[in-house]
mmJSON file of the N, C-alpha and C atoms, coordinates in Angstrom:
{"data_MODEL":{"atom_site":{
"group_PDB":["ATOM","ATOM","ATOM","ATOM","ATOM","ATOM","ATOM","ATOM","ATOM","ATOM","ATOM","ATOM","ATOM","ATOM","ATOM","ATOM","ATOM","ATOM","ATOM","ATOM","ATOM","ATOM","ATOM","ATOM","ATOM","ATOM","ATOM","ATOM","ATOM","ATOM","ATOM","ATOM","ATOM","ATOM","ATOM","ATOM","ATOM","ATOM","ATOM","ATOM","ATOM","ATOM","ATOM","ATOM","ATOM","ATOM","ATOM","ATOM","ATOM","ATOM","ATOM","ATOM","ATOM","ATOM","ATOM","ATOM","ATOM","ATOM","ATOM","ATOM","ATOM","ATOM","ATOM","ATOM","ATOM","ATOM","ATOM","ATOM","ATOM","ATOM","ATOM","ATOM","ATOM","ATOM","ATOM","ATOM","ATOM","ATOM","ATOM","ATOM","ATOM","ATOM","ATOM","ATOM","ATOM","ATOM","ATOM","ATOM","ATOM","ATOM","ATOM","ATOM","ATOM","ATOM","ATOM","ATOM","ATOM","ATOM","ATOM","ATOM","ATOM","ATOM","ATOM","ATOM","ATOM","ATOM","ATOM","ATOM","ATOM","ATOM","ATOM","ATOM","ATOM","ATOM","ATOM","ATOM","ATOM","ATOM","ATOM","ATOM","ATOM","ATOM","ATOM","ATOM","ATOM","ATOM","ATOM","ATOM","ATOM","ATOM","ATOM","ATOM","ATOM","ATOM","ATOM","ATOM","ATOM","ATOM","ATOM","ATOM","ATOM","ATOM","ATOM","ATOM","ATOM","ATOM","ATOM","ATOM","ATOM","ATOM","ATOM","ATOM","ATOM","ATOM","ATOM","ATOM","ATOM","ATOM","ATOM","ATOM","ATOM","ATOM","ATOM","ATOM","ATOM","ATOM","ATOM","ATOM","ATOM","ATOM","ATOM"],
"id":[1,2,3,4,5,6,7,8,9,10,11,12,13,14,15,16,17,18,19,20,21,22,23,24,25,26,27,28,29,30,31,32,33,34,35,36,37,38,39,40,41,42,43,44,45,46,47,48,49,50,51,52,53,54,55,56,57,58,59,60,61,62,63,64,65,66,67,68,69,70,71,72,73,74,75,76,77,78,79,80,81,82,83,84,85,86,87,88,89,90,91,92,93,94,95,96,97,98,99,100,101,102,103,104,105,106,107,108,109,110,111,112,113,114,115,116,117,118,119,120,121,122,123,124,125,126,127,128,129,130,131,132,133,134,135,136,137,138,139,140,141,142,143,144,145,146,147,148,149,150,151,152,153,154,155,156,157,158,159,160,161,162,163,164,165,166,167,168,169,170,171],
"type_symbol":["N","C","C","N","C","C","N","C","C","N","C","C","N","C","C","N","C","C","N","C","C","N","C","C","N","C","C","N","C","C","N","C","C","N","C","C","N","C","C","N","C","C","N","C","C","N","C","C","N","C","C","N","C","C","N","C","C","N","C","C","N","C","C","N","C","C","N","C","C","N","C","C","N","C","C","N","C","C","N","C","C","N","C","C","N","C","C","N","C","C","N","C","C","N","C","C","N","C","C","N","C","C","N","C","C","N","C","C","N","C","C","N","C","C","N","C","C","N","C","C","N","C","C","N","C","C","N","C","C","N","C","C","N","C","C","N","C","C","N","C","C","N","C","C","N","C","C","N","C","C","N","C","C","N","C","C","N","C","C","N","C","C","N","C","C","N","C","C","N","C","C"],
"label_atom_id":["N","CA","C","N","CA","C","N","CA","C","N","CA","C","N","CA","C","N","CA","C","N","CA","C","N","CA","C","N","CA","C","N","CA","C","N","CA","C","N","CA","C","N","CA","C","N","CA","C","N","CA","C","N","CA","C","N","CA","C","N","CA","C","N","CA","C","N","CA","C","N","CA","C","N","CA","C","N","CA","C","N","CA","C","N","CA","C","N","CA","C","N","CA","C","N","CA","C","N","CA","C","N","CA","C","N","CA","C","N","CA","C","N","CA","C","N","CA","C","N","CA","C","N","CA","C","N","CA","C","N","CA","C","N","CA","C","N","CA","C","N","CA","C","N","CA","C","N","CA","C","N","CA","C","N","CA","C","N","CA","C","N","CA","C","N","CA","C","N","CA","C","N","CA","C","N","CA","C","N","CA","C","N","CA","C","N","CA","C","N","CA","C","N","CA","C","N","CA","C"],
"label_alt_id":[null,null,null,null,null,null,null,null,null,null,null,null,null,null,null,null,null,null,null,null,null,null,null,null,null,null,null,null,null,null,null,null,null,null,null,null,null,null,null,null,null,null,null,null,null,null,null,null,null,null,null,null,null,null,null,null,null,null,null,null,null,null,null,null,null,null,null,null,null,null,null,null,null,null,null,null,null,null,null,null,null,null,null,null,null,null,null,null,null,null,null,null,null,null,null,null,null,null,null,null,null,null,null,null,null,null,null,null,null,null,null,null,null,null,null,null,null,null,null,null,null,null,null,null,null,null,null,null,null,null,null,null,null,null,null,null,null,null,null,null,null,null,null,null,null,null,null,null,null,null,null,null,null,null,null,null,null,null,null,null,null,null,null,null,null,null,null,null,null,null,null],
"label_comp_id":["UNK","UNK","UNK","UNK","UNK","UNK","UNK","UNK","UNK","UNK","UNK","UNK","UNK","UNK","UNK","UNK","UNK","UNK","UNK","UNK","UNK","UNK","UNK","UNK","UNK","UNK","UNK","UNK","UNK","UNK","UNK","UNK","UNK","UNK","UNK","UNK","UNK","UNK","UNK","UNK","UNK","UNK","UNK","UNK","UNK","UNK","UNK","UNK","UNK","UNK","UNK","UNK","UNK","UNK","UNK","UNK","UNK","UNK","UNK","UNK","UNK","UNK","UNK","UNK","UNK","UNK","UNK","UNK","UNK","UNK","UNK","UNK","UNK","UNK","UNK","UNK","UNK","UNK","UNK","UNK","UNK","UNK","UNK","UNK","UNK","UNK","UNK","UNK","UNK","UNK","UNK","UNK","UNK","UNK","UNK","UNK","UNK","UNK","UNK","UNK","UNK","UNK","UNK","UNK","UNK","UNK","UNK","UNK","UNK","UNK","UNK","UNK","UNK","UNK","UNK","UNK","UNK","UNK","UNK","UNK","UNK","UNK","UNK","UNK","UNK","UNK","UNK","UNK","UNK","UNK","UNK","UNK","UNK","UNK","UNK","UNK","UNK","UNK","UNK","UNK","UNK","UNK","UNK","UNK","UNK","UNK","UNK","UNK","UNK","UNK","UNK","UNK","UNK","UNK","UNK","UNK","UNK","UNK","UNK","UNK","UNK","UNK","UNK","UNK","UNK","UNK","UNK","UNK","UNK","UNK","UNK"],
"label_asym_id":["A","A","A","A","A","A","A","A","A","A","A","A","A","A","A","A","A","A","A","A","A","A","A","A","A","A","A","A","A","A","A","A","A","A","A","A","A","A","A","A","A","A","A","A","A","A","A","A","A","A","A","A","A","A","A","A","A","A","A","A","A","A","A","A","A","A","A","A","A","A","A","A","A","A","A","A","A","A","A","A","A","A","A","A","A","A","A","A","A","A","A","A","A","A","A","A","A","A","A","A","A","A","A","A","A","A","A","A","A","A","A","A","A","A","A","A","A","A","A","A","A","A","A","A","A","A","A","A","A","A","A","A","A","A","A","A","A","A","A","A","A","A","A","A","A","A","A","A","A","A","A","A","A","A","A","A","A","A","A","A","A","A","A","A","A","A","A","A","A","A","A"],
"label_entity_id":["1","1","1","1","1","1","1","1","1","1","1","1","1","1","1","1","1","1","1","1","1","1","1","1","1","1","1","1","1","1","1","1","1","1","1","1","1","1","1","1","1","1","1","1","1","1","1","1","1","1","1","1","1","1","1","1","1","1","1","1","1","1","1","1","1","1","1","1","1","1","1","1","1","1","1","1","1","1","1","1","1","1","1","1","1","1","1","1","1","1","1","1","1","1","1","1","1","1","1","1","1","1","1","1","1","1","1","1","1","1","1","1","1","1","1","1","1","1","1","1","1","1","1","1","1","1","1","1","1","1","1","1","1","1","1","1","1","1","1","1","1","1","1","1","1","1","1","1","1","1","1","1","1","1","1","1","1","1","1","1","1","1","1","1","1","1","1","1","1","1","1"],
"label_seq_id":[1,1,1,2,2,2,3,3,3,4,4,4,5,5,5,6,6,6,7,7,7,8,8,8,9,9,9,10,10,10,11,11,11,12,12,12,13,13,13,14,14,14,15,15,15,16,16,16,17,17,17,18,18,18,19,19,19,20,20,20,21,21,21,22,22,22,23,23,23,24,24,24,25,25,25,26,26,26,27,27,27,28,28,28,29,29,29,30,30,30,31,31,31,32,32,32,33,33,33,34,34,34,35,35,35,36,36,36,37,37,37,38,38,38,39,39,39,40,40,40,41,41,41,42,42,42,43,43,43,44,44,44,45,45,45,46,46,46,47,47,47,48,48,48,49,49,49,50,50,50,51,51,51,52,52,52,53,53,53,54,54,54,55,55,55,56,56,56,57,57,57],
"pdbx_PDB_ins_code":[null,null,null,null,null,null,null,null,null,null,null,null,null,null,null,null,null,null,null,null,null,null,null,null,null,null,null,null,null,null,null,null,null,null,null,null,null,null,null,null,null,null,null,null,null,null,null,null,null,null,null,null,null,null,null,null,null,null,null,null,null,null,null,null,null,null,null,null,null,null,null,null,null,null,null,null,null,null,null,null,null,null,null,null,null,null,null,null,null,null,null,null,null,null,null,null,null,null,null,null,null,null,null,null,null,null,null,null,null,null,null,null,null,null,null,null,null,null,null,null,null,null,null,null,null,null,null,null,null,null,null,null,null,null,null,null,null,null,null,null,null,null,null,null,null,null,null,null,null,null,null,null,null,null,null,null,null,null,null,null,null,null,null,null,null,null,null,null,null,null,null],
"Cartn_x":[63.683,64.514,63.675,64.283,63.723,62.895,64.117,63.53,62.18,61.727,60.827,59.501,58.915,57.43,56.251,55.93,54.748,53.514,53.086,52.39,50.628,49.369,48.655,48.076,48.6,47.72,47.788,49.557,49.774,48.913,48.586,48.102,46.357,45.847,44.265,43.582,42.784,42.154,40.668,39.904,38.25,37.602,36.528,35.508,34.066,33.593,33.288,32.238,31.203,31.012,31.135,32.651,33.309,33.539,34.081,34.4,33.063,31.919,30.614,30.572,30.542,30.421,31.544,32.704,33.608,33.275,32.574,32.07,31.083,30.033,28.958,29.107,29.985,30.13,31.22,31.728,32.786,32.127,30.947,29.884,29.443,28.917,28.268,28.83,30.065,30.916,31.423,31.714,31.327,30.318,29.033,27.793,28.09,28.404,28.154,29.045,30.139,31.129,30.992,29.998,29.285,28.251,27.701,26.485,27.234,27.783,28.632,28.971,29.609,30.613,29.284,28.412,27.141,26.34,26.232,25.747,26.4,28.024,28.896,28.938,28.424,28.845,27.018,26.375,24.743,24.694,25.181,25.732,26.877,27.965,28.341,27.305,27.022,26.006,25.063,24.426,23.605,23.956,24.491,25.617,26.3,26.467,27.203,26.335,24.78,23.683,23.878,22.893,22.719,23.225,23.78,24.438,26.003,26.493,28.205,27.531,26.442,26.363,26.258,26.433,26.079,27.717,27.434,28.851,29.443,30.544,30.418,29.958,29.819,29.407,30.444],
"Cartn_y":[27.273,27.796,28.661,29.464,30.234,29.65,28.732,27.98,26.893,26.667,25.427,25.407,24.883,25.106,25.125,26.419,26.025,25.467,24.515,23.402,24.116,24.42,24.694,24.193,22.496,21.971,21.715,22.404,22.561,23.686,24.715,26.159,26.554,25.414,26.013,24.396,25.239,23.861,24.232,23.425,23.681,23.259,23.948,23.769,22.532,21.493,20.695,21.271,22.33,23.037,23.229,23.642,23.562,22.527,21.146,20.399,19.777,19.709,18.696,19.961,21.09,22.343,21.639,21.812,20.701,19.591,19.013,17.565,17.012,18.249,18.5,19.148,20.019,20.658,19.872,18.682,18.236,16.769,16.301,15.481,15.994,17.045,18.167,18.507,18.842,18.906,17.167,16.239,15.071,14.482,14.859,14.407,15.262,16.701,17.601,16.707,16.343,15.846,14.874,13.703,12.686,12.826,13.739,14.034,14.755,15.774,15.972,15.164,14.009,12.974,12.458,11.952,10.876,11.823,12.991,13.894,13.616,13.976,13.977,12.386,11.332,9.848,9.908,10.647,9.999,10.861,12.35,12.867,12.402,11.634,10.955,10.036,8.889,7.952,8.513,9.574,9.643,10.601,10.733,11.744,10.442,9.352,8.237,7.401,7.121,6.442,5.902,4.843,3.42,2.356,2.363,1.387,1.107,2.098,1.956,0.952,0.534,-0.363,-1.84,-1.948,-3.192,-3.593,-4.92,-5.541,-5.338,-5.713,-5.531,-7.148,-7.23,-8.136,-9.276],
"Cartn_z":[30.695,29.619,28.686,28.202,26.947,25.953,25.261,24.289,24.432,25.587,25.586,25.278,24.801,24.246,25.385,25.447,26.33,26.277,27.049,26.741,27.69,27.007,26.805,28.027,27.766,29.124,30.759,30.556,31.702,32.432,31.734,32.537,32.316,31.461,31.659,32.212,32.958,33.803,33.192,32.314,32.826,33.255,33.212,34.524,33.587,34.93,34.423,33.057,33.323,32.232,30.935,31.222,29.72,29.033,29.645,29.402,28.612,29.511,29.011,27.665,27.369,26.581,25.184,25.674,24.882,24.268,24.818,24.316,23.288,24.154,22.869,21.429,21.765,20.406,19.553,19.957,18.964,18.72,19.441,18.935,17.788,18.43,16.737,15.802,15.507,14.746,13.667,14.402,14.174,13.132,13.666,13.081,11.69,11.848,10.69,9.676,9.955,8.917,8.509,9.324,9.059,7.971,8.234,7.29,5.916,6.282,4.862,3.891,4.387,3.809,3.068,3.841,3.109,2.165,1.963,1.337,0.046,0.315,-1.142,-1.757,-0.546,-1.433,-2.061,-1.814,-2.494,-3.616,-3.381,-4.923,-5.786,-5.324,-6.643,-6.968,-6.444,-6.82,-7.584,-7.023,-8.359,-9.295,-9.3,-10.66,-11.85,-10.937,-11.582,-12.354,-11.852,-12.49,-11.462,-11.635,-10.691,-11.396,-12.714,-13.274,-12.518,-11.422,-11.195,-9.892,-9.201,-8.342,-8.994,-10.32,-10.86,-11.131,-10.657,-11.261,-12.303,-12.971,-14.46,-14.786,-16.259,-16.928,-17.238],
"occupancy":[1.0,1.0,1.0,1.0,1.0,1.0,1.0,1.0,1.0,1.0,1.0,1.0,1.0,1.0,1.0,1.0,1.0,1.0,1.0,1.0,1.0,1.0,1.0,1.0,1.0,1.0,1.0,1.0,1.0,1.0,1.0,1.0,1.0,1.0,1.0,1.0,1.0,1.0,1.0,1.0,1.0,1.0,1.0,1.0,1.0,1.0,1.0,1.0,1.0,1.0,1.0,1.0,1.0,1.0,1.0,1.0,1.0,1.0,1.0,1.0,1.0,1.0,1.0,1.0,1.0,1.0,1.0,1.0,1.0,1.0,1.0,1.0,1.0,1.0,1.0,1.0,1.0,1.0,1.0,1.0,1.0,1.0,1.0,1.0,1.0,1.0,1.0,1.0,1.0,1.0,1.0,1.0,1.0,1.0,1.0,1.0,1.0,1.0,1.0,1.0,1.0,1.0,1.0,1.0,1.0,1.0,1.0,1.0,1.0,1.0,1.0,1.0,1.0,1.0,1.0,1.0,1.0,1.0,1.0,1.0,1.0,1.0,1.0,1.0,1.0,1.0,1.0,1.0,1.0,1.0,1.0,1.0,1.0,1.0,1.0,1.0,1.0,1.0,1.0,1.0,1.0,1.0,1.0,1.0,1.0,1.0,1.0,1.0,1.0,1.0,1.0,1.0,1.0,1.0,1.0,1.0,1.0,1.0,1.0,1.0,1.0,1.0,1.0,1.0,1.0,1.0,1.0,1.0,1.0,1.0,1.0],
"B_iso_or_equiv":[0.0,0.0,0.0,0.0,0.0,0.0,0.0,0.0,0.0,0.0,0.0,0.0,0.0,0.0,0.0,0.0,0.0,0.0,0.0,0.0,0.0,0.0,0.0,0.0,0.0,0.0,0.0,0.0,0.0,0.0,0.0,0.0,0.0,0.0,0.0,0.0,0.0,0.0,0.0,0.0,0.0,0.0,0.0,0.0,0.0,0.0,0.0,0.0,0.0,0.0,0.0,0.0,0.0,0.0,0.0,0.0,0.0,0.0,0.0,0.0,0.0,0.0,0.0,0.0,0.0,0.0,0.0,0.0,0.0,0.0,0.0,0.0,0.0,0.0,0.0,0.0,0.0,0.0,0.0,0.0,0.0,0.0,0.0,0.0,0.0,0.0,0.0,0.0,0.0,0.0,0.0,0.0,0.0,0.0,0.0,0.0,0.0,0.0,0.0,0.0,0.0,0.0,0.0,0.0,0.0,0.0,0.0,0.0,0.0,0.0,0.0,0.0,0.0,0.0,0.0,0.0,0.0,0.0,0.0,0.0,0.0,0.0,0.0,0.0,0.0,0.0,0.0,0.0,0.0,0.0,0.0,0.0,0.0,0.0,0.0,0.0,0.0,0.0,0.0,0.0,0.0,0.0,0.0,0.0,0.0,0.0,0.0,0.0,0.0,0.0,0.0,0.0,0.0,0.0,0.0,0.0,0.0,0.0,0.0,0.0,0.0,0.0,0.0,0.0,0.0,0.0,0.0,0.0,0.0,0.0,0.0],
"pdbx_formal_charge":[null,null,null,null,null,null,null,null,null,null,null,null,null,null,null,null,null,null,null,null,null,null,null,null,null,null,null,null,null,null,null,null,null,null,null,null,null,null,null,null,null,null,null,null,null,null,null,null,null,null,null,null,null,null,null,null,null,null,null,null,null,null,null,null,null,null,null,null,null,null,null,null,null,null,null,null,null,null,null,null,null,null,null,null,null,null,null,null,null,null,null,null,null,null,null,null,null,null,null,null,null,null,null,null,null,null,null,null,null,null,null,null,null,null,null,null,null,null,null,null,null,null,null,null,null,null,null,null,null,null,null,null,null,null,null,null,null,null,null,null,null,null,null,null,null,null,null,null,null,null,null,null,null,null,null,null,null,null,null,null,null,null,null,null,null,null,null,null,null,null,null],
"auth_seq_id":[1,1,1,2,2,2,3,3,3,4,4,4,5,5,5,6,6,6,7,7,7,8,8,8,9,9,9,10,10,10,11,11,11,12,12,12,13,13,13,14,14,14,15,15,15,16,16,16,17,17,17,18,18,18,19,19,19,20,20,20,21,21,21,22,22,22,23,23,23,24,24,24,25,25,25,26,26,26,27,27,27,28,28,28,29,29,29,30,30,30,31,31,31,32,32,32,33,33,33,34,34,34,35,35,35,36,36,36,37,37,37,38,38,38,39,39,39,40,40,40,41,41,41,42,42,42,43,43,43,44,44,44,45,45,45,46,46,46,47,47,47,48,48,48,49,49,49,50,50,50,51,51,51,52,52,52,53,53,53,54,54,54,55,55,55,56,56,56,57,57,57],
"auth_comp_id":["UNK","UNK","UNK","UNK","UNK","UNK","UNK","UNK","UNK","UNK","UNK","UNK","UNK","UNK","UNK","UNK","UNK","UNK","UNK","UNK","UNK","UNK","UNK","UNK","UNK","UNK","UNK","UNK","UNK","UNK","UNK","UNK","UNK","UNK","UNK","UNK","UNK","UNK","UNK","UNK","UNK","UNK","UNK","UNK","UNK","UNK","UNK","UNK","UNK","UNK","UNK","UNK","UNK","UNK","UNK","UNK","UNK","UNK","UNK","UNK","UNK","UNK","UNK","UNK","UNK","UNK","UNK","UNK","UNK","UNK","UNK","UNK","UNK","UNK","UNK","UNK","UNK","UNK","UNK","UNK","UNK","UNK","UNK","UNK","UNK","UNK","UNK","UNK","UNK","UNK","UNK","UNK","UNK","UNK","UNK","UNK","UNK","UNK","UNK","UNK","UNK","UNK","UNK","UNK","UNK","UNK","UNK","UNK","UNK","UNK","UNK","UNK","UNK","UNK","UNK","UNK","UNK","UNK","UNK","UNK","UNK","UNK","UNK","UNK","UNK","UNK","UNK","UNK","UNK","UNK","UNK","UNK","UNK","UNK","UNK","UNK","UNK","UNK","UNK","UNK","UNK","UNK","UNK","UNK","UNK","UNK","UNK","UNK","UNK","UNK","UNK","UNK","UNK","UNK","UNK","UNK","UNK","UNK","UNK","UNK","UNK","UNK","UNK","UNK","UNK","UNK","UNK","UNK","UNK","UNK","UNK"],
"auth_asym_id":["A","A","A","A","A","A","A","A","A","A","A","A","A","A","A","A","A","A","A","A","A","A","A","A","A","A","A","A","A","A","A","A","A","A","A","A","A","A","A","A","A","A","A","A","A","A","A","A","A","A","A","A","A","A","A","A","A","A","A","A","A","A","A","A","A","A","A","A","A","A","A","A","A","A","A","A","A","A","A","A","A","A","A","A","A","A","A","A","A","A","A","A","A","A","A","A","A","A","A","A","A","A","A","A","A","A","A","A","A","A","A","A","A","A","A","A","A","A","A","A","A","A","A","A","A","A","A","A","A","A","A","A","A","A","A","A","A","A","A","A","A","A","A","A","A","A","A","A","A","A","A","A","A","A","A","A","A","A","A","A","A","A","A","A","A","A","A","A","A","A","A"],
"auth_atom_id":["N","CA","C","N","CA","C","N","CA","C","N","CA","C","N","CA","C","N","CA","C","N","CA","C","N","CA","C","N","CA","C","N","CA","C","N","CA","C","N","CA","C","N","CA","C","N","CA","C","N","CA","C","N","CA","C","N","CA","C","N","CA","C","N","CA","C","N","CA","C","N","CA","C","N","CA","C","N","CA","C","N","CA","C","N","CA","C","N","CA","C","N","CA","C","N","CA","C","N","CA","C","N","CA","C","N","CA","C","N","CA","C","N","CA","C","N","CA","C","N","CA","C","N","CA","C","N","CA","C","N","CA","C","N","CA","C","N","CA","C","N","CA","C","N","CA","C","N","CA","C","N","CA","C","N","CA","C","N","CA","C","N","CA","C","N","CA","C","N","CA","C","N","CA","C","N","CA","C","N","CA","C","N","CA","C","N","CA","C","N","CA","C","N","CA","C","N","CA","C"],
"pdbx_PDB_model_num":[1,1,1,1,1,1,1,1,1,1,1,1,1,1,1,1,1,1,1,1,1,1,1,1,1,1,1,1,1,1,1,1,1,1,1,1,1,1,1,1,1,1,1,1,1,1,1,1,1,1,1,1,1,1,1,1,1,1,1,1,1,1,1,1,1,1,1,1,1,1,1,1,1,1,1,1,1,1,1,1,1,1,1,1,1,1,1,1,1,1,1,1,1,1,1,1,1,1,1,1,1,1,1,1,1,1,1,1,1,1,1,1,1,1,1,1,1,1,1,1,1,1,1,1,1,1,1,1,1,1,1,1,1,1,1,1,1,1,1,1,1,1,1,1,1,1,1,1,1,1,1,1,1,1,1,1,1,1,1,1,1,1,1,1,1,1,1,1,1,1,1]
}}}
């Protein structure tokens, strides 16, 4: 039919290549956002003092 959505994964096949190529780079991508994230939580922390790890009183 006209209307039906064509689905991406019906029509590209890759090659094992791509795939291991695929894999690595969304490991890497991964790590980057990993490391980002812990970047922005050690700059609040220390933007915050070391007093926001203490209980309150």
């Amino acid at each position: 039919m006209m209307n039906d959505p064509i689905r991406i994964e019906d029509r590209i096949t890759l090659t094992p290549a791509q795939m291991k190529s695929r894999k690595a780079r969304n490991i890497a991508i991964g790590i980057a956002v990993g490391f980002f994230a812990l970047i922005f939580y050690a700059v609040t922390i220390v933007k915050l003092g070391p007093g926001i790890l203490r209980p309150p009183s």
